[in-house]
C-alpha positions in Angstrom: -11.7 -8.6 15.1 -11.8 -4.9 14.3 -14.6 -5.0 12.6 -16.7 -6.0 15.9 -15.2 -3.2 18.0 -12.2 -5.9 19.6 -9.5 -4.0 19.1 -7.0 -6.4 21.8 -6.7 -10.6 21.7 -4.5 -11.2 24.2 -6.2 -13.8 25.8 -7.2 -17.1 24.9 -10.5 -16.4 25.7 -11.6 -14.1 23.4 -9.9 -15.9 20.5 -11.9 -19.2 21.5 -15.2 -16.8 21.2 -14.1 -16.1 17.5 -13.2 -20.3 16.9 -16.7 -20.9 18.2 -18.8 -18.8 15.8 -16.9 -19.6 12.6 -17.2 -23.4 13.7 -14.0 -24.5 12.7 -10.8 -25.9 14.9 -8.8 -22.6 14.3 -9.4 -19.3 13.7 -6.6 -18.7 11.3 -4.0 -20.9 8.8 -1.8 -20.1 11.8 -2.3 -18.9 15.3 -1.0 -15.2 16.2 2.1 -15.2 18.0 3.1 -11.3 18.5 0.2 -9.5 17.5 -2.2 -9.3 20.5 -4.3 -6.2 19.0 -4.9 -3.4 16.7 -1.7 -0.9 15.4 -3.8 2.0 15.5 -4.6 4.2 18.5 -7.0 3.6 21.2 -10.2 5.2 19.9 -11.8 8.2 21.2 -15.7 7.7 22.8 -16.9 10.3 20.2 -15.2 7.8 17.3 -16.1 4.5 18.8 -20.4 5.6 19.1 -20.7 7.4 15.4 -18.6 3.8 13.8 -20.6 1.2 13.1 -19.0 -2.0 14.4 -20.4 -5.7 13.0 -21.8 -8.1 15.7 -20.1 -11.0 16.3 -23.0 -13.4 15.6 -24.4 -11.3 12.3 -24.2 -13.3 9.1 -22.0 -10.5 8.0 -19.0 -11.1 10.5 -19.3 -14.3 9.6 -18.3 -13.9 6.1 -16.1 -11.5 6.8 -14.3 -13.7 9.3 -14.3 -16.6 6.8 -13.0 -14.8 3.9 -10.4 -13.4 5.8 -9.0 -16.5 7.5 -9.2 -18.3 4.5 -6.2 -20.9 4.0 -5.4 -19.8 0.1 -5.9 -15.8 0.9 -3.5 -16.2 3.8 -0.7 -18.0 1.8 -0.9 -16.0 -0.8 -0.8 -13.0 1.4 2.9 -14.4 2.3 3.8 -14.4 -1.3 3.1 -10.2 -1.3 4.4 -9.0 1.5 7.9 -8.8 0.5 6.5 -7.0 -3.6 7.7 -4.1 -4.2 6.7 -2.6 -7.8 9.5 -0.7 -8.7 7.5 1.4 -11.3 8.3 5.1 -9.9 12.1 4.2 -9.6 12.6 3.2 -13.2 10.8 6.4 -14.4 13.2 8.6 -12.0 15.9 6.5 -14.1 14.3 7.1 -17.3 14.0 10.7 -17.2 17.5 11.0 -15.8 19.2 9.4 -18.4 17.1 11.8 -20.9 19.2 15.0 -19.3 22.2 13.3 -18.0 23.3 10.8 -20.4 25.9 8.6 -19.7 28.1 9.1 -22.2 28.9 12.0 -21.4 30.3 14.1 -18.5 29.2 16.6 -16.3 30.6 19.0 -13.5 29.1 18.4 -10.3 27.2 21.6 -10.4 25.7 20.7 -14.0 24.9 17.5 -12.3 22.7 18.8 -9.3 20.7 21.5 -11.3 19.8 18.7 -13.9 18.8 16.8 -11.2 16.7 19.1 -9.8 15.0 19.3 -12.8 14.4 15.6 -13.0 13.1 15.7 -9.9 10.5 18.2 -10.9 9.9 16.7 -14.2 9.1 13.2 -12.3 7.0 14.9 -10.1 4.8 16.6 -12.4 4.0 13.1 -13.8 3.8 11.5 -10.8 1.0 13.7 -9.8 -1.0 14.0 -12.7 -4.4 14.6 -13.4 -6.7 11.6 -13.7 -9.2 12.5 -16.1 -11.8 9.6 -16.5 -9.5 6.9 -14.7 -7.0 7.9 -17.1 -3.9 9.9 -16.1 -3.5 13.4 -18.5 0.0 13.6 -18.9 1.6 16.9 -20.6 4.3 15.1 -22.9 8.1 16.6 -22.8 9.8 16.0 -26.5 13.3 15.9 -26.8 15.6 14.8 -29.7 19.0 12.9 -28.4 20.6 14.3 -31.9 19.4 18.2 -31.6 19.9 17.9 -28.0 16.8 20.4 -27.6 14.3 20.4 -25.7 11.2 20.3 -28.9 
């Protein structure tokens, strides 16, 4: 409903306006019950002229409105919402255990400067350079059995 500058449902009304256009017997898999409008801010004047909002009765709401109520996207949209891709925690992990093994101990001091330096060390690739679509990634070698930094 965004999309065609209704940015509050909270009547019946204006969700019966939507039922009728896409000419089916409910608007969505299932019916809004706490969200009666948009999350963001009301809009400034200046915001709301320059944006270019969708009709309601264009052929492009239309599809819009029907891909996004479909019954398959909405389900499936239940599966995601509780993902979480754990990607960014595991490398924090990784690089960790390459300067504070477990096998061995370290002072509390020891461990916070390492620390810091795994944080920096994630962070650098973290933030890499996409070159192409592909991330440029300045490798860090270091041999276990040395225990240098090559």
């Amino acid at each position: 409903m965004h999309i065609s500058n209704t940015h509050s449902w909270k009547s019946k009304a204006t969700l019966n306006k939507y039922m009728k256009l896409i000419n089916s017997k409910r608007p969505y898999p299932r019916p809004f019950k706490t969200v009666t409008g948009c999350a963001h801010p009301r809009l400034k004047n200046l915001k709301s002229r320059i944006t270019t909002w969708l009709p309601v009765d264009s052929p492009k709401f239309s599809a819009v409105f029907q891909m996004m109520t479909n019954t398959r996207l909405c389900n499936a949209m239940k599966m995601c919402k509780s993902f979480l891709h754990t990607g960014g925690l595991e490398n924090l992990h990784s690089v960790k255990n390459k300067y504070l093994p477990k096998r061995k101990h370290f002072s509390m001091e020891v461990h916070i400067v390492f620390m810091m330096l795994v944080c920096l060390e994630t962070n650098a690739h973290t933030n890499a350079i996409s070159n192409n679509g592909v991330k440029v990634r300045k490798s860090v070698e270091y041999s276990k059995a040395a225990g240098t930094t090559c």
